[in-house]
Each structure stands twice: as C-alpha cells, then as structure tokens.
C-alpha positions as CSV (number, residue, x, y, z in Angstrom):
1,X,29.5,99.5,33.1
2,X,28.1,96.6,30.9
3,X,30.5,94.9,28.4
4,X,29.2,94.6,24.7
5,X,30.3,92.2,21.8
6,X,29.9,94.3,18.1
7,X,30.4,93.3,14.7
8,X,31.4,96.0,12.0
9,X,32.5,96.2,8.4
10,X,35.7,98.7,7.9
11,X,35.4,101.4,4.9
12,X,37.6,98.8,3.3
13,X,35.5,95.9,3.4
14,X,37.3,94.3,6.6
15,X,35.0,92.8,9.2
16,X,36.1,93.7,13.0
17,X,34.8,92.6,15.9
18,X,35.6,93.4,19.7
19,X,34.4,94.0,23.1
20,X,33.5,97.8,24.1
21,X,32.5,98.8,28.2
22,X,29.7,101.5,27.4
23,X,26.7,102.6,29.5
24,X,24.4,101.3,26.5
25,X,23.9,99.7,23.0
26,X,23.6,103.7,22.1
27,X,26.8,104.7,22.7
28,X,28.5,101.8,21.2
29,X,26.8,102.6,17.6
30,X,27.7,106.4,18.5
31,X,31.8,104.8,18.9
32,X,31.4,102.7,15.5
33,X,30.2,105.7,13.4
34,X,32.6,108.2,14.8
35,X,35.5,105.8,13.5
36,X,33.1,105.3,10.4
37,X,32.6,101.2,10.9
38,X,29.1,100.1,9.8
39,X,27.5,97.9,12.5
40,X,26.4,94.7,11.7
41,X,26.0,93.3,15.5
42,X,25.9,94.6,18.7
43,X,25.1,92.9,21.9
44,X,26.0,92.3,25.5
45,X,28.9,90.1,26.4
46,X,27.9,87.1,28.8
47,X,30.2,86.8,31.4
48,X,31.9,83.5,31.9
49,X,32.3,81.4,35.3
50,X,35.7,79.2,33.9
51,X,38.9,78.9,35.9
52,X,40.4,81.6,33.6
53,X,38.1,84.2,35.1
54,X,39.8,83.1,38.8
55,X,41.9,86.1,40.2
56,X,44.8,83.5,40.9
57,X,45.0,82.9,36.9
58,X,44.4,86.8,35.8
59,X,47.3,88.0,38.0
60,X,49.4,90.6,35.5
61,X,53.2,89.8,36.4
62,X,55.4,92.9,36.6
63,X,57.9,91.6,34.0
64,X,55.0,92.3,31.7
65,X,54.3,95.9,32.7
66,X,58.0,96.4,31.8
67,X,57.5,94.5,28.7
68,X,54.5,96.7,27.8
69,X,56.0,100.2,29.0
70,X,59.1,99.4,26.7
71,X,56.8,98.4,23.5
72,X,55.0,101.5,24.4
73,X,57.8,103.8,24.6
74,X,59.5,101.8,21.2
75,X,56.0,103.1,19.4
76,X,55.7,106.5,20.7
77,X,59.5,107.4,20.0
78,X,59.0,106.2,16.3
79,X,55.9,108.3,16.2
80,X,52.9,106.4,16.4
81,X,49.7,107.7,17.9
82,X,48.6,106.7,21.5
83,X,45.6,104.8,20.2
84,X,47.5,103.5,17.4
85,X,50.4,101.8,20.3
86,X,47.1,100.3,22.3
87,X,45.8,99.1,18.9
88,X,48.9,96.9,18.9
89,X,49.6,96.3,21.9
90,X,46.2,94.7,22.5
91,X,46.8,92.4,19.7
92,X,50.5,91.2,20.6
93,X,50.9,91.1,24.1
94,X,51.3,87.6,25.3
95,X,49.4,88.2,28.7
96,X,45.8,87.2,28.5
97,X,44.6,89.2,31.7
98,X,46.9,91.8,30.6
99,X,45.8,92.2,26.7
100,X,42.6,92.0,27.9
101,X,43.0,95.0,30.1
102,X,44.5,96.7,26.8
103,X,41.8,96.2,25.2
104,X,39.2,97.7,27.5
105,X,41.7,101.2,27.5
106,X,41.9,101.0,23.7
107,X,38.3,101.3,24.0
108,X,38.1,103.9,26.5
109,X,41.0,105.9,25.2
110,X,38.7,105.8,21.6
111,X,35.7,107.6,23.5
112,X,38.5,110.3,24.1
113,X,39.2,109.9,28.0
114,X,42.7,110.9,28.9
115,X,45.1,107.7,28.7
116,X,46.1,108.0,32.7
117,X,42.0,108.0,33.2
118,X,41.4,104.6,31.8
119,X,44.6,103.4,33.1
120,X,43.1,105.0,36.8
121,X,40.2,102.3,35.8
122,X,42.7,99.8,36.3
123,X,44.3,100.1,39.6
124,X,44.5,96.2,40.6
125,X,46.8,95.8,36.9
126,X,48.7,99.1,36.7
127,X,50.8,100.2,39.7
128,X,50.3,103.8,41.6
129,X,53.4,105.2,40.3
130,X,52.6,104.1,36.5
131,X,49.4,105.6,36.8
132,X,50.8,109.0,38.0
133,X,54.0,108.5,35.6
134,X,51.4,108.5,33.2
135,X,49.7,111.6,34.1
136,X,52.8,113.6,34.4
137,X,53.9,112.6,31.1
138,X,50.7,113.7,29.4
139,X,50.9,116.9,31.4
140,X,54.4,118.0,30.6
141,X,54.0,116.1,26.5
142,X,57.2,113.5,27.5
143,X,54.9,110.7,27.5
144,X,57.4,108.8,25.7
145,X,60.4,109.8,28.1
146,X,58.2,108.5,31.2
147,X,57.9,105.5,29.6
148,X,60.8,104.5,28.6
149,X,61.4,105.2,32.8
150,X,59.0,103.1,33.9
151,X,60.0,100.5,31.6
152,X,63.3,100.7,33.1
153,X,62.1,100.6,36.7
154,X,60.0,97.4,36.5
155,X,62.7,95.8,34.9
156,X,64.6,96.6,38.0
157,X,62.0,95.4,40.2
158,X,61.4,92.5,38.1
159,X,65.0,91.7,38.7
160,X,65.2,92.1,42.1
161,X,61.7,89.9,42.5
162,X,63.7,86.9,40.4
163,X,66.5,87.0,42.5
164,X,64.5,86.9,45.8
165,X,62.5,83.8,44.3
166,X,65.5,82.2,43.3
167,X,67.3,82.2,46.7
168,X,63.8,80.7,47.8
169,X,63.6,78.1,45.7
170,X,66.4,75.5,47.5
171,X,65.2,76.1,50.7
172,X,61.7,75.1,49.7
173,X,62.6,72.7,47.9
174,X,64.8,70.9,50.4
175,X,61.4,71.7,53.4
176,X,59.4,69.3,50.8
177,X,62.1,67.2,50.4
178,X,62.3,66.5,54.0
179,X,58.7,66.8,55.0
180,X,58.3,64.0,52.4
181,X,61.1,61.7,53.3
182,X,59.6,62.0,57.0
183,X,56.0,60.7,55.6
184,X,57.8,58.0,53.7
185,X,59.7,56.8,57.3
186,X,56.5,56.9,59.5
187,X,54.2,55.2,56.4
188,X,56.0,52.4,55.0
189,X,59.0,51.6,56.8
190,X,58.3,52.4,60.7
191,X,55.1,49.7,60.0
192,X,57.4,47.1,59.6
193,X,59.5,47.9,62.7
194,X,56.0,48.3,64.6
195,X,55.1,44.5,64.7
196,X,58.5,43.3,65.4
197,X,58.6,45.5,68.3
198,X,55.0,44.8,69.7
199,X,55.8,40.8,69.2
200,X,58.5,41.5,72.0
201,X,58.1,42.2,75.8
202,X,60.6,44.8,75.8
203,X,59.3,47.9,77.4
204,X,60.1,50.8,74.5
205,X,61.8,53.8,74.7
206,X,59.1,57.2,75.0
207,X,60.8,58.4,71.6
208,X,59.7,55.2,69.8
209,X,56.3,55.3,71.4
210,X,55.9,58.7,70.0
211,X,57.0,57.8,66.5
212,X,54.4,55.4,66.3
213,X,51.3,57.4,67.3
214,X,52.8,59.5,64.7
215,X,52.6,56.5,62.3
216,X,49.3,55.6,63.9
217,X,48.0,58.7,63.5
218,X,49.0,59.5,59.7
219,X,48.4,55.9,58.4
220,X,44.2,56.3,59.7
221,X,43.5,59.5,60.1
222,X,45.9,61.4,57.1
223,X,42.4,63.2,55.7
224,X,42.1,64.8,59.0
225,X,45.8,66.0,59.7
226,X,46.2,67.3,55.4
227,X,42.6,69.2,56.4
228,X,44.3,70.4,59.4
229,X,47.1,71.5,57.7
230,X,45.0,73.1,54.8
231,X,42.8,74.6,57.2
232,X,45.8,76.1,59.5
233,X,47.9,77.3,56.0
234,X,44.5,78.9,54.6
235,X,43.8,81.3,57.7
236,X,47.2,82.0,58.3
237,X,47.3,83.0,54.7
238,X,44.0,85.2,54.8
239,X,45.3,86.6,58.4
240,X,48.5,88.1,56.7
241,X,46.4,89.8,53.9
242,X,43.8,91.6,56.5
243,X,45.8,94.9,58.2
244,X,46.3,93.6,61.3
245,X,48.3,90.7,59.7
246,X,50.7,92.5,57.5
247,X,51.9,94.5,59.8
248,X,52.6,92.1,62.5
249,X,54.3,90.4,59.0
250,X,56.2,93.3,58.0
251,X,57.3,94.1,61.4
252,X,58.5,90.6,62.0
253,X,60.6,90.8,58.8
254,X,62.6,94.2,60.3
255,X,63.5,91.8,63.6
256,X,64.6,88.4,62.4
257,X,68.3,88.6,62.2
258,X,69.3,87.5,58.8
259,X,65.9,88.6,56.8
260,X,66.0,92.1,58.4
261,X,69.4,93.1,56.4
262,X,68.0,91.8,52.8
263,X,64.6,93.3,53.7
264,X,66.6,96.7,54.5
265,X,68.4,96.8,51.7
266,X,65.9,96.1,49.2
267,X,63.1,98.3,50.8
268,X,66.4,101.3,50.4
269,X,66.9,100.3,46.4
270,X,62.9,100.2,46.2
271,X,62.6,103.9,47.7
272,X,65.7,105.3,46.3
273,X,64.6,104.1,42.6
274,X,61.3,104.9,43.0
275,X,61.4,108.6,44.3
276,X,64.1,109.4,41.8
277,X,61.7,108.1,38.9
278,X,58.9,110.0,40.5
279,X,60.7,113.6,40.6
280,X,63.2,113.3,37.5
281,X,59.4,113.0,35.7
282,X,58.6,116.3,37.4
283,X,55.7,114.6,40.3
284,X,56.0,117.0,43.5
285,X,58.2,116.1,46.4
286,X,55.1,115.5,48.6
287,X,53.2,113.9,45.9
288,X,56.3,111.5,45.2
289,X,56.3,110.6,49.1
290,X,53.2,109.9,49.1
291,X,53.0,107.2,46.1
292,X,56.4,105.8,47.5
293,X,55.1,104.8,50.7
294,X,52.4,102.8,48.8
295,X,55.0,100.7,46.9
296,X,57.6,99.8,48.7
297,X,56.1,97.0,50.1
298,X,56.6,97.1,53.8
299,X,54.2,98.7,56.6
300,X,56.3,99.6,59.0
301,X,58.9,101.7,56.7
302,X,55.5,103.2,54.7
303,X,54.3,104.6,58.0
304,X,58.2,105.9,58.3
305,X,57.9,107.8,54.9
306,X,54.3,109.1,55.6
307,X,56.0,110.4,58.7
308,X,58.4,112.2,57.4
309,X,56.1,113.8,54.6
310,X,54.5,115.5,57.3
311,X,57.9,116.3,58.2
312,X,58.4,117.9,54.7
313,X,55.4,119.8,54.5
314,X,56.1,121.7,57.6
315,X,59.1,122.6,55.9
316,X,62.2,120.5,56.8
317,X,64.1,119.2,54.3
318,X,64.2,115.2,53.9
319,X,67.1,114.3,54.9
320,X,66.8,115.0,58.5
321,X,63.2,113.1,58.4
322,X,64.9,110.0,56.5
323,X,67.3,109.7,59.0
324,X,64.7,109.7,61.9
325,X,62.7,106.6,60.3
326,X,65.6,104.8,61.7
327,X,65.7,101.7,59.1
328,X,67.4,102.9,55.6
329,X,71.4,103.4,56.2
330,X,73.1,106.4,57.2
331,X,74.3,106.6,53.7
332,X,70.4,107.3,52.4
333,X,70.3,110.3,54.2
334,X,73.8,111.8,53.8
335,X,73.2,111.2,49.7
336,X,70.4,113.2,50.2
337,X,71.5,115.7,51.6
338,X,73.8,116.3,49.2
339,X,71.3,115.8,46.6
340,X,69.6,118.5,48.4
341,X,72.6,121.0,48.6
342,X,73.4,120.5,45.1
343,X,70.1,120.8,43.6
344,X,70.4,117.0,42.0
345,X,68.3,114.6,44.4
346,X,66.6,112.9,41.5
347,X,70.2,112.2,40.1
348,X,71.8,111.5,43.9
349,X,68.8,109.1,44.5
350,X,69.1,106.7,41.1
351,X,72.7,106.5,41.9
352,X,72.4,105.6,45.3
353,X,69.6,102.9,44.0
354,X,72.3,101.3,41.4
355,X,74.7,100.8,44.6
356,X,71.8,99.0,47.0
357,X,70.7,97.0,43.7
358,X,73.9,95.6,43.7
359,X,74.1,95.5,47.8
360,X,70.4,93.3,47.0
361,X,72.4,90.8,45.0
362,X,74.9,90.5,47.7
363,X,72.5,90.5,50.6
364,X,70.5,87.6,49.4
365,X,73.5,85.8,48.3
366,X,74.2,85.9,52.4
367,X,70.9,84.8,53.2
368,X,70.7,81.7,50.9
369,X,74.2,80.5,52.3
370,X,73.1,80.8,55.5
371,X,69.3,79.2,55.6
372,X,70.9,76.0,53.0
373,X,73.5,75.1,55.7
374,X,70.2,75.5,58.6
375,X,67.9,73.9,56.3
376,X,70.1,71.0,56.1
377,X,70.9,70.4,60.4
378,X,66.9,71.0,60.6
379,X,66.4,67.7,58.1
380,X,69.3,65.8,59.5
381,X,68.1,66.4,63.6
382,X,64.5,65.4,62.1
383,X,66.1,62.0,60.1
384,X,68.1,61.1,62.5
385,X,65.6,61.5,65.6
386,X,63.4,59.1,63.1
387,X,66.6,56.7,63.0
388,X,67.1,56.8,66.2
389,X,63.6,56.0,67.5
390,X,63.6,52.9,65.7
391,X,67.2,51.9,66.5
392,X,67.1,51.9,70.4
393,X,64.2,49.4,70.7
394,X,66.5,46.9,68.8
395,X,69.5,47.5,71.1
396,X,66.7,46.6,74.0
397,X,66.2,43.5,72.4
398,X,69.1,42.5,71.5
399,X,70.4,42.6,75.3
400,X,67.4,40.9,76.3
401,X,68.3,37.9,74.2
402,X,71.5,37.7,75.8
C-alpha cells in the first residue's frame, strides 16, 4: 500500500501532520474527517535511498520491544485508550525504525483494524509470540495483563542476549588483538630481519622461509588476501542464513563440547519461559508448541518440539514427548509432569525457567573461563612460532662466524 504525507488543522487550531499507508488519496481524506481534522495537504511520501533506509540500520533491538510492552502496559493499567498508548508511544520512543513502525499501527489501528492485525503487518519487528500474546489478550479483554508479560519476557531474553555478548566480547577482542600483532610482525619488523638474512649465505630454516612469503605475500598483494578474506567471511555469512546453513550451524552448536552445555541450557530457559507465557495467557497447548518452536532459536531442538506436538495431538501428554527430544535435562520433563499431574504447568514451567536463567549465568561464566585461557595458548603458539622463525636463522649465523 502507498504511503501518503497530509497536512491538517485540529478543531482547536493545531496544525498536524503525518504519514498514513492507505490504498488512495480517498481514504486518507475519509481518515481526517472521521477524526474531524480539516485537510490542508495530502500527497504521496517519496521514498528515500539513505543509509538509514539500510536493513542493517533499521534493525528493532529486543530491549526495545520490552521497553515498549512495559510503556504499553504502564498506559493501559492507568486507563488510557489503545490508540491513545500508540499516540504516545509513536512520539517518545527513542527507536527510529521502531517509532516508525508505531506510527504506521497508530494509523492502521485509527481505520479500526484489530491491534494484533496491524501488529501481524509487522512480522520482521514484532516477534511471533507478541503477535499472538496480543491476540489472546484482545480476545479474553487482559490486554494489559499480557503485556505487562511480554514486557517481562523480553527483558529476560534481553538479559540473557547481554550476557552471551558480554562473554564474547574478550575473546574477540583478544582474536583482533592477535590477528593484528601478527600483521604488525610480518609488515614492519620481519622486513628488517629479511635483508640481513638474504645478505648471508646461510641456508634458512623451512619455518623462516615460510614466514617470509607470508611477509612477501601481505606486504604486495594485501588487496588481494583482505578481498579474499571479505569474500570467504561474506559467503560463509550468507551460507549460515540459507536453510541448509543453519542447520548444519545449529547442529554444530549441540556437538562442540563446551558450547553445547550453554546452548542447552539457554535453549531450556528459552522454551520453559516461553511456553509458560504462552498458556498462563490462555494460547492452546498445541498452538503454544507451535510458536515455541519458532523462537527458540535453534533448528535442531525446533524440529524436536514440532515432533513432539504431533506427539500431543495424538494424545500423549508432554512430558513423555519432551523427554524423547533427547536435549533439554531430565529435570524439564519430570517438572512437567508434575505440572501436568497437578494441573499447574504454566506455573511448574516459569519456575523451572527462573532456575535455568540462573543455570545460563553460570554456564557462560564456564565458557568464558575456559575459551580466555585457549584464546590466550592459541596467540602465544602463533607469537612465539613468529619469534622463533626469525630467531633460528641468527643462531645459524652466528655459528657460521665462528
């Protein structure tokens, strides 16, 4: 649907203007008079081609669908009207790509579509599970209750997300540390050692000889080992979006020894959380399967929960299912079926999720204390190879002279 750019004067006096999606310049006069604005312009928006527009700088962060759920819910418990929370939200949320997605549901909401329609018309911003949240909220008139939930749960997820990137950061770090002090060895200080060596008639070592191609090569030809690299990084990186490369991804994560255990354990908090969100809010047991196996983020254990949703609907119960997956813990499927037995699997579930958020915490503590200490042997075998390379050629020498 086209986008169109109005002008209007409030009954006050007060001269709005905004952006409305509409099928034609008809309709948008037909929105202005029903909220009894008098039109002074209408016309359709031209589309812009700047960096802003890019995908990589519209991205909606998950800590601001918390920070927008909790707004929401802060509103609608004091009161205010659905279109009268968008009407503000639009106007103070700090996200660009995000206010600017609350501004095309303001509009749509306005027409009078269903809020969890024009959020549905927004599927790349708004998670699956908000979008049905939504729904059931509207459906059961707890709109308010669901999202003060949701805000909860993305601030959850936004916290386990942190805590992930922050074990990250030091081992990157330290890999562009080292890749760089490498560079630095071969560029500016093995060229020194390289005419002193060649000067000599001492045969050298294969290590040396190596190290200088190396030098060789990335003094003359460093455009066409960064393309290389650019080249190999981009198709590797477009390989693990397609299907094919996910899953080989996702399945590689449930193998390597000390990712598998933090994968495990948040993929547990992720479904735990998320399925007792889903049926606490009243969304069917199937239904709620359904949505968790598209968030929680990992192929492999998705095609584990769709598995055991068929399971369901030919009427087992789920914790038997669960436990034939074969990844979550046996404790996920005993606290089921006691949430099961005792007719309190929503509440079973969220407090078996605030015992694996904490087990997260812990996990990736264990990780980052083991990849620093390998990080670390990886850079000093590298350095000292370097060191080494350079060193033995001298030693040659020096017995030659004697």
């Amino acid at each position: 649907m086209p986008v169109y750019q109005y002008k209007a004067i409030k009954s006050n006096g007060e001269i709005i203007q905004g952006k409305f999606s509409a099928r034609d310049r008809t309709e948008i006069l037909q929105m202005l008079h029903k909220n009894q604005y008098h039109p002074i312009q209408v016309k359709e928006a031209v589309e812009g081609t700047d960096l802003a527009k890019l995908k990589m700088f519209n991205k909606v962060k998950m800590k601001d669908i918390a920070i927008f759920a909790r707004q929401f819910y802060a509103m609608l418990n004091a009161g205010v009207t659905i279109v009268q929370c968008l009407d503000i939200l639009r106007k103070q949320t700090e996200s660009k790509p995000l206010r600017e997605r609350i501004d095309q549901i303001y509009e749509t909401v306005q027409k009078g579509t269903n809020l969890s329609e024009a959020f549905k018309n927004h599927r790349d911003v708004f998670p699956e599970i908000f979008i049905h949240m939504v729904e059931a909220g509207e459906v059961s008139g707890t709109l308010d209750t669901i999202m003060d939930r949701m805000a909860a749960h993305f601030e959850k997820e936004t916290k386990i997300q942190n805590k992930v990137r922050a074990a990250l950061t030091y081992p990157i770090i330290l890999g562009v540390v080292a890749v760089g002090v490498v560079v630095f060895l071969l560029t500016a200080v093995m060229p020194t050692f390289i005419g002193m060596f060649e000067g000599s008639d001492v045969p050298l070592p294969g290590p040396t000889r190596l190290l200088m191609s190396m030098s060789y090569g990335i003094q003359h030809y460093w455009y066409i080992i960064g393309g290389a690299a650019g080249a190999s990084a981009y198709i590797i990186a477009r390989y693990i979006k397609t299907d094919g490369g996910r899953l080989r991804m996702d399945r590689l994560k449930l193998k390597l020894p000390v990712v598998k255990t933090t994968v495990v354990k948040i993929a547990t908090s992720r479904f735990t959380r998320t399925l007792s969100t889903l049926l606490a809010s009243g969304i069917p047991l199937l239904q709620a399967m359904d949505i968790v196996a598209r968030v929680i983020g990992n192929r492999i254990i998705a095609e584990g929960i769709l598995g055991a949703k068929d399971e369901l609907r030919k009427g087992y119960s789920l914790a038997g299912p669960i436990r034939r997956i074969g990844i979550f813990p046996p404790m996920v499927d005993s606290m089921i079926k006691i949430g099961e037995e005792s007719g309190a699997l929503d509440d079973v579930l969220r407090r078996t999720a605030d015992f694996y958020d904490e087990e997260v915490e812990v996990a990736i503590q264990k990780m980052t204390t083991m990849l620093e200490p390998l990080m670390i042997v990886v850079m000093a075998l590298v350095i000292g190879f370097i060191v080494i390379a350079m060193i033995l050629p001298m030693f040659d020498m020096m017995n030659t002279v004697q």
